[in-house]
N, CA and C atoms as a LAMMPS dump frame, in Angstrom:
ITEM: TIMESTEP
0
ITEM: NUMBER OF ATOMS
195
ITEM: BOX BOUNDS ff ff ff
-5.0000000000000000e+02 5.0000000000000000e+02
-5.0000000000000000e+02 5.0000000000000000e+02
-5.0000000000000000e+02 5.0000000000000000e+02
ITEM: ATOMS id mol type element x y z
1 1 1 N -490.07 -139.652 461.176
2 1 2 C -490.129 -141.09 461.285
3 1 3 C -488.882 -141.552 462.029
4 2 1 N -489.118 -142.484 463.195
5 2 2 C -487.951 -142.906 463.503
6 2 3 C -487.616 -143.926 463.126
7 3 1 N -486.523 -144.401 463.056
8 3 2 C -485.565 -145.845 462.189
9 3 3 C -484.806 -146.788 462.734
10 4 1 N -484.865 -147.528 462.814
11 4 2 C -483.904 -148.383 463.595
12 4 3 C -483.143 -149.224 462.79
13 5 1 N -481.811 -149.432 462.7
14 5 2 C -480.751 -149.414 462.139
15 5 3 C -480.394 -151.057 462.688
16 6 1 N -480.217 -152.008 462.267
17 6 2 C -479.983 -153.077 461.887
18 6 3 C -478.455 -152.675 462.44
19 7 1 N -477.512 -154.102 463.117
20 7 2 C -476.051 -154.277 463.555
21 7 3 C -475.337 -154.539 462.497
22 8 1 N -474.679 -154.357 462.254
23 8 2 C -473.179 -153.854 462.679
24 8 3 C -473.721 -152.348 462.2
25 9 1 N -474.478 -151.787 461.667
26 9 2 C -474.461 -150.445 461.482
27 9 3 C -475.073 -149.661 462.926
28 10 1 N -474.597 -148.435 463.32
29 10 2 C -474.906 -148.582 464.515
30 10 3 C -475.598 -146.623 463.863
31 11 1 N -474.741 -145.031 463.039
32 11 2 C -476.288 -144.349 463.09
33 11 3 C -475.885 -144.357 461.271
34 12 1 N -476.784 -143.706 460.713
35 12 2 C -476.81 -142.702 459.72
36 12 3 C -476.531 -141.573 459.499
37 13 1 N -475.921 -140.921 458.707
38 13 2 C -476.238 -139.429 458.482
39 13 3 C -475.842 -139.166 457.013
40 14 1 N -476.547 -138.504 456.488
41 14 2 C -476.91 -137.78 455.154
42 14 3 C -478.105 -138.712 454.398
43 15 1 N -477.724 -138.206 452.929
44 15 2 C -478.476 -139.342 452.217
45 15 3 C -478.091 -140.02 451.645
46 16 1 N -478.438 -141.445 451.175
47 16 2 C -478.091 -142.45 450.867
48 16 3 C -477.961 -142.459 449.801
49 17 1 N -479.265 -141.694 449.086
50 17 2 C -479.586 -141.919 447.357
51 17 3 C -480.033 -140.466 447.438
52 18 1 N -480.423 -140.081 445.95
53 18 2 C -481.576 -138.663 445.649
54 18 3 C -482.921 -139.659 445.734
55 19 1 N -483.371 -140.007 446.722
56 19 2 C -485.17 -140.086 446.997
57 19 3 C -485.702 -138.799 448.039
58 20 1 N -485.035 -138.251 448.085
59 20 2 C -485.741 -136.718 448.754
60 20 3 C -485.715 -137.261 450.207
61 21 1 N -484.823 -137.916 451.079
62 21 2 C -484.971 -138.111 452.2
63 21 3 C -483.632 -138.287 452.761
64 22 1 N -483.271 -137.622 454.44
65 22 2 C -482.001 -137.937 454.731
66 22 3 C -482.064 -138.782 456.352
67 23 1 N -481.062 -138.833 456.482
68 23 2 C -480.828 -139.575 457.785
69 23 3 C -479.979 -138.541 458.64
70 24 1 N -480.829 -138.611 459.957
71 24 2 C -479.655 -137.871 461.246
72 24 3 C -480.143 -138.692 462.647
73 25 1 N -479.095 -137.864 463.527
74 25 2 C -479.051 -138.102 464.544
75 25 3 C -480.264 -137.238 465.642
76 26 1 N -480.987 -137.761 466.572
77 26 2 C -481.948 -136.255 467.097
78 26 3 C -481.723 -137.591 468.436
79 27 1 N -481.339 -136.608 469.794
80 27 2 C -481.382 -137.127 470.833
81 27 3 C -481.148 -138.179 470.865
82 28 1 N -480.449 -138.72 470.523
83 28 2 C -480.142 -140.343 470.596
84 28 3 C -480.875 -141.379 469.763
85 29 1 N -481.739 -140.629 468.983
86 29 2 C -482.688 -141.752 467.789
87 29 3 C -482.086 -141.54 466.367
88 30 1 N -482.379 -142.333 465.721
89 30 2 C -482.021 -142.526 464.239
90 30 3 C -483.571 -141.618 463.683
91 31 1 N -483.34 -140.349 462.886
92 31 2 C -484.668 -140.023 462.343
93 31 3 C -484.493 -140.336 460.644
94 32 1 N -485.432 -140.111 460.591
95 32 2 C -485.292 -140.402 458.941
96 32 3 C -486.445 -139.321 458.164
97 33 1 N -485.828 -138.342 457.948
98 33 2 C -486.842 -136.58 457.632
99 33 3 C -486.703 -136.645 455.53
100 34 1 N -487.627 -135.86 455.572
101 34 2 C -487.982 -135.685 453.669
102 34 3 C -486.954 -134.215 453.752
103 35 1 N -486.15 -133.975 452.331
104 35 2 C -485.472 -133.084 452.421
105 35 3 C -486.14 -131.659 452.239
106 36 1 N -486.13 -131.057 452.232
107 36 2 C -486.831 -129.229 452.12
108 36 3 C -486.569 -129.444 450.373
109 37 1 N -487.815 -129.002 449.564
110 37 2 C -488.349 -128.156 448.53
111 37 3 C -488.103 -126.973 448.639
112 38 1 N -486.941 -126.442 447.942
113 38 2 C -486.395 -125.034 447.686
114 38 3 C -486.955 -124.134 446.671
115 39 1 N -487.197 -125.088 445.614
116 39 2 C -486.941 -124.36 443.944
117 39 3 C -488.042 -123.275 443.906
118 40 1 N -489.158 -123.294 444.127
119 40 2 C -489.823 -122.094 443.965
120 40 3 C -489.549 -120.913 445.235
121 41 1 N -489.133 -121.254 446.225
122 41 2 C -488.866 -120.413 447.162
123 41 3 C -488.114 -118.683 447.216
124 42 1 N -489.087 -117.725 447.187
125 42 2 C -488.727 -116.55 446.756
126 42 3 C -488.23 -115.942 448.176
127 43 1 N -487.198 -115.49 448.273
128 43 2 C -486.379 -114.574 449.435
129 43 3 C -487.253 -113.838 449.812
130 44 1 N -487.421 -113.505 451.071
131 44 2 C -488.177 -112.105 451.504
132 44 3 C -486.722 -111.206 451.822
133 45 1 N -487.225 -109.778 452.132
134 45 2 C -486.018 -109.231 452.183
135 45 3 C -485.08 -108.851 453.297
136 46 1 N -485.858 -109.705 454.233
137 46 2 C -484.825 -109.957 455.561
138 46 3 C -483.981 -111.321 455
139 47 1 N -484.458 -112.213 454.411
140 47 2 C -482.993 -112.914 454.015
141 47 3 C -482.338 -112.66 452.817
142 48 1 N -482.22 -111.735 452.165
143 48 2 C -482.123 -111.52 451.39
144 48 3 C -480.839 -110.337 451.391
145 49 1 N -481.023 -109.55 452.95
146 49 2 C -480.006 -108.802 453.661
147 49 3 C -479.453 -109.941 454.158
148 50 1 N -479.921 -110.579 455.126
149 50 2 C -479.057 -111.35 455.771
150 50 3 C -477.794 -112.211 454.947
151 51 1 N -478.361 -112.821 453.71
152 51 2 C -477.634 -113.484 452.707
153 51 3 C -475.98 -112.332 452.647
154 52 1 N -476.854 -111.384 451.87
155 52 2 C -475.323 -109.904 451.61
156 52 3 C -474.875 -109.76 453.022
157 53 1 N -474.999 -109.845 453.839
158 53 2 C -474.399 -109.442 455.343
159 53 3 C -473.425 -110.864 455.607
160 54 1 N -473.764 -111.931 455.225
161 54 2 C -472.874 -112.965 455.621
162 54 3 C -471.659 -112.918 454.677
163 55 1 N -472.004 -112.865 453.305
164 55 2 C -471.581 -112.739 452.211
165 55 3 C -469.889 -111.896 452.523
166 56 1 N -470.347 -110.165 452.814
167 56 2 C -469.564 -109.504 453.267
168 56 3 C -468.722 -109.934 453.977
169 57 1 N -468.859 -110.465 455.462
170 57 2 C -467.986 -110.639 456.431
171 57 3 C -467.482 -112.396 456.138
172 58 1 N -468.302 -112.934 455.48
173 58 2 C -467.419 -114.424 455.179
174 58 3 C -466.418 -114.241 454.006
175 59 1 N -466.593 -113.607 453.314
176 59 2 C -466.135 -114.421 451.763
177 59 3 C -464.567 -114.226 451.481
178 60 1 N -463.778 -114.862 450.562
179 60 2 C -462.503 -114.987 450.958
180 60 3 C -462.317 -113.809 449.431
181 61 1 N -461.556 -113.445 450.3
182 61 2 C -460.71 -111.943 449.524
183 61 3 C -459.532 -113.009 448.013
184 62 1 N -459.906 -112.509 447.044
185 62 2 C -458.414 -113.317 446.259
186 62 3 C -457.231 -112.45 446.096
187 63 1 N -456.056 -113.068 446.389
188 63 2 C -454.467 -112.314 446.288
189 63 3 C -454.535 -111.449 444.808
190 64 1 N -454.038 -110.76 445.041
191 64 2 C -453.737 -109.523 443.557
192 64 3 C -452.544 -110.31 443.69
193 65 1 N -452.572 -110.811 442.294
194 65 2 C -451.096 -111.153 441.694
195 65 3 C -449.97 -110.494 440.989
């Protein structure tokens, strides 16, 4: 859906409230998208590597004290 944004506000971005909907920017329009339904969502096991592969090379090491 696109949106048009009333002055002095000129874009949006995130969400406003929890109604399952956010605001961005796409090519120069104001969109206004429903957020992604996660909760039942079961990993297949390419992301599931991919997850442990980021994991590995991101995650911050803690100091031995």
């Amino acid at each position: 859906m696109i949106a048009e944004v009333i002055i002095p506000i000129d874009t949006l971005r995130g969400q406003l409230r929890k109604d399952g909907y956010y605001f961005r920017m796409y090519k120069g329009k104001q969109i206004v998208q429903r957020c992604p339904n996660r909760k039942e969502h079961v990993k297949t096991a390419n992301e599931q590597a991919n997850q442990e592969r980021f994991v590995e090379r991101y995650r911050k090491k803690k100091d031995a004290d």
